[in-house]
C-alpha positions, 0 to 999 in steps of 0.5 A, spaced: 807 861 515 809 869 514 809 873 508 814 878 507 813 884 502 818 880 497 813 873 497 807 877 495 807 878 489 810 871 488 803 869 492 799 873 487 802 870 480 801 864 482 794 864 484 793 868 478 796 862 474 792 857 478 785 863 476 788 862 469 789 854 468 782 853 472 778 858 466 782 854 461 780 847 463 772 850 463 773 853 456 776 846 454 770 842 457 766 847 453 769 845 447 768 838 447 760 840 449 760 844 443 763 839 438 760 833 441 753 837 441 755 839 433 755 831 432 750 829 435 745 834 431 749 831 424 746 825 426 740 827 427 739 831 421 741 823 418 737 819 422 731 823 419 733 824 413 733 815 413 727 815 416 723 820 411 726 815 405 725 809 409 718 811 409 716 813 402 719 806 400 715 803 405 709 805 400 712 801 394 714 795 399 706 795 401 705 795 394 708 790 392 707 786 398 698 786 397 701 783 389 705 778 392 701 776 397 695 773 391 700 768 389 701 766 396 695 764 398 694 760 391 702 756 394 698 755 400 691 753 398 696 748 393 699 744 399 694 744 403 692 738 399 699 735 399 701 732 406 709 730 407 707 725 412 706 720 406 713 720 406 717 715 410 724 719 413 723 726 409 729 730 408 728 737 410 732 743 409 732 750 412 732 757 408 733 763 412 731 769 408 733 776 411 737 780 407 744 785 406 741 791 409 743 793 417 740 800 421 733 795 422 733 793 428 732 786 430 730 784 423 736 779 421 735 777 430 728 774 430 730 769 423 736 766 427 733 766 433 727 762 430 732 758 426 736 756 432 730 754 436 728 750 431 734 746 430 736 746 437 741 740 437 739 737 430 744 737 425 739 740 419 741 743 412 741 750 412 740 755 406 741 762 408 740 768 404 743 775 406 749 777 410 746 779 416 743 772 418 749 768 415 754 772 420 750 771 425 748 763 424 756 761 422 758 762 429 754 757 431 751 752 425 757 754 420 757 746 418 750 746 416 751 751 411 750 749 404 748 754 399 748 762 401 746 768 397 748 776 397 745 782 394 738 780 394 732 784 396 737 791 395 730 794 392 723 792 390 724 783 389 723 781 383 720 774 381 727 773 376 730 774 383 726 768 386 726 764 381 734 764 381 734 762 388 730 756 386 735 754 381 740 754 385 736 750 391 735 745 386 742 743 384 742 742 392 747 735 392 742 728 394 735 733 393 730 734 398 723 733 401 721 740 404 724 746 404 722 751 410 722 758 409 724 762 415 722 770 413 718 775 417 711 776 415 709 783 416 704 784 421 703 792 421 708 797 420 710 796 427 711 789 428 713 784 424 714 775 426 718 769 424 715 765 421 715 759 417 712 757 409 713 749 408 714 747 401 715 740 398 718 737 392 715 734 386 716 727 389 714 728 396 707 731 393 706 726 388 706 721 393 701 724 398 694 722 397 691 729 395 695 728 388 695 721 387 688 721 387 688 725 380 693 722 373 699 727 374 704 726 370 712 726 372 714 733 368 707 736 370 709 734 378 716 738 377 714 744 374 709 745 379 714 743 384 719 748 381 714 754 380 711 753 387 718 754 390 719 760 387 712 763 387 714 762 395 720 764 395 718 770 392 712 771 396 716 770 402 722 775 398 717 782 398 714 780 405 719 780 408 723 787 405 717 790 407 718 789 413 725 790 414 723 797 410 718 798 416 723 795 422 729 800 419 723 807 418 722 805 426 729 804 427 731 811 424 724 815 428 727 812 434 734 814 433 732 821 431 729 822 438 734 820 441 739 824 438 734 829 440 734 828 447 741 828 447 741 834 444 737 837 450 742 834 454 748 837 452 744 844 450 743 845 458 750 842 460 753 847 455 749 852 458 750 851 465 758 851 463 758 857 460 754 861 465 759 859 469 765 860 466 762 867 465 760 868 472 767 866 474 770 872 469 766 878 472 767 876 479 775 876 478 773 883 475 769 886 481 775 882 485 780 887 481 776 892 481 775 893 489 782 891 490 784 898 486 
């Protein structure tokens, strides 16, 4: 194509505007990089500053954890002579324990993922304790679903909070044989396990050999039933919560370097981007400067 003298500087306007969208463009990526760059520090600041609570509850949860376990092993060394296999057609029921709290890994994943290996295609009594587990569980054992708790295990459990539990479980329509608490055990405060805590019921454990060999009378059996149930729960209950506290402090450090790495992404891009939008202005000026 010919250019007159009269196309010319139409020519030049318009690269000058195409210069000028071009440049437009880069500032607008570059602002997008800015802000996002922004966020991602914002969350890094609060994923650390989680991290750092999470890490000094974890000392209180160990705590209390190392008490609550003492009475744990007196439940254990009482059932150890009280077998359920006395009993003909035992009714089991299934308490999930886990909690409300989320930002903790796969805390609340390991519980039902050990509760739908366990039952299978089995219908069974279920209990659950926590949102987390309940949403996960209903989708797929809605109809087993008896009793459910919520707002349990906020702070340190208490023993006031398990013996309200065990209340409750024992108004459970046509009773139960043995109660199978699924709860993380704390293994180190990195790791964590599903496991499960058998209890059985007063009736089951009066007709167990280990006891009928002793003058025990009804009342005495149920109270120790009782007790021993919360003692359990309680135990499972501060176990647990420390290992959800360690699960959401390895959570927060994981996030935290992340978003770190993020950071030194998005710096580099920014960086890249800048130097070349201003690489691009002054090669428009040395441009205009040896075209005068």
């Amino acid at each position: 194509m010919i250019r007159t003298a009269a196309t010319r500087p139409a020519v030049a306007a318009l690269r000058a505007m195409t210069q000028a969208a071009e440049q437009q463009r880069g500032m607008a990526t570059l602002r997008e990089i800015e802000q996002r760059l922004k966020s991602v520090k914002n969350i890094e600041k609060i994923t650390k500053s989680m991290k750092v609570v999470a890490s000094t509850k974890l000392t209180r949860a160990e705590r209390a954890m190392r008490e609550a376990k003492k009475y744990g092993a007196a439940n254990k060394e009482l059932f150890e002579h009280a077998k359920l296999e006395d009993v003909s057609n035992p009714k089991v029921v299934y308490l999930a324990m886990s909690s409300d709290g989320g930002l903790c890994g796969g805390i609340h994943s390991s519980i039902s993922r050990y509760i739908k290996r366990e039952l299978g295609g089995n219908p069974q009594d279920l209990i659950i304790l926590g949102d987390k587990p309940k949403a996960q569980l209903a989708r797929v054992m809605g109809q087993n679903i008896k009793v459910t708790f919520n707002g349990v295990g906020k702070d340190v459990p208490t023993f006031a909070e398990a013996c309200a539990i065990a209340d409750e479980i024992g108004k459970i329509e046509g009773g139960w044989d043995e109660i199978r608490i699924i709860s993380n055990h704390y293994l180190s405060a990195l790791s964590y396990e599903a496991r499960p805590t058998s209890i059985i019921s007063s009736k089951a454990m009066t007709q167990s050999a280990g006891f009928q060999a002793y003058e025990v009378e009804d009342d005495t059996a149920k109270d120790l039933a009782d007790f021993a149930l919360a003692n359990a729960i309680y135990t499972a209950l501060v176990e647990g919560h420390a290992a959800e506290i360690s699960a959401r402090r390895t959570a927060m450090e994981n996030a935290s370097n992340n978003a770190n790495d993020m950071i030194s992404s998005l710096q580099l891009q920014y960086n890249r981007g800048r130097q070349a939008v201003i690489t691009n202005e002054l090669i428009d000026i040395i441009t205009g400067a040896s075209a005068l």
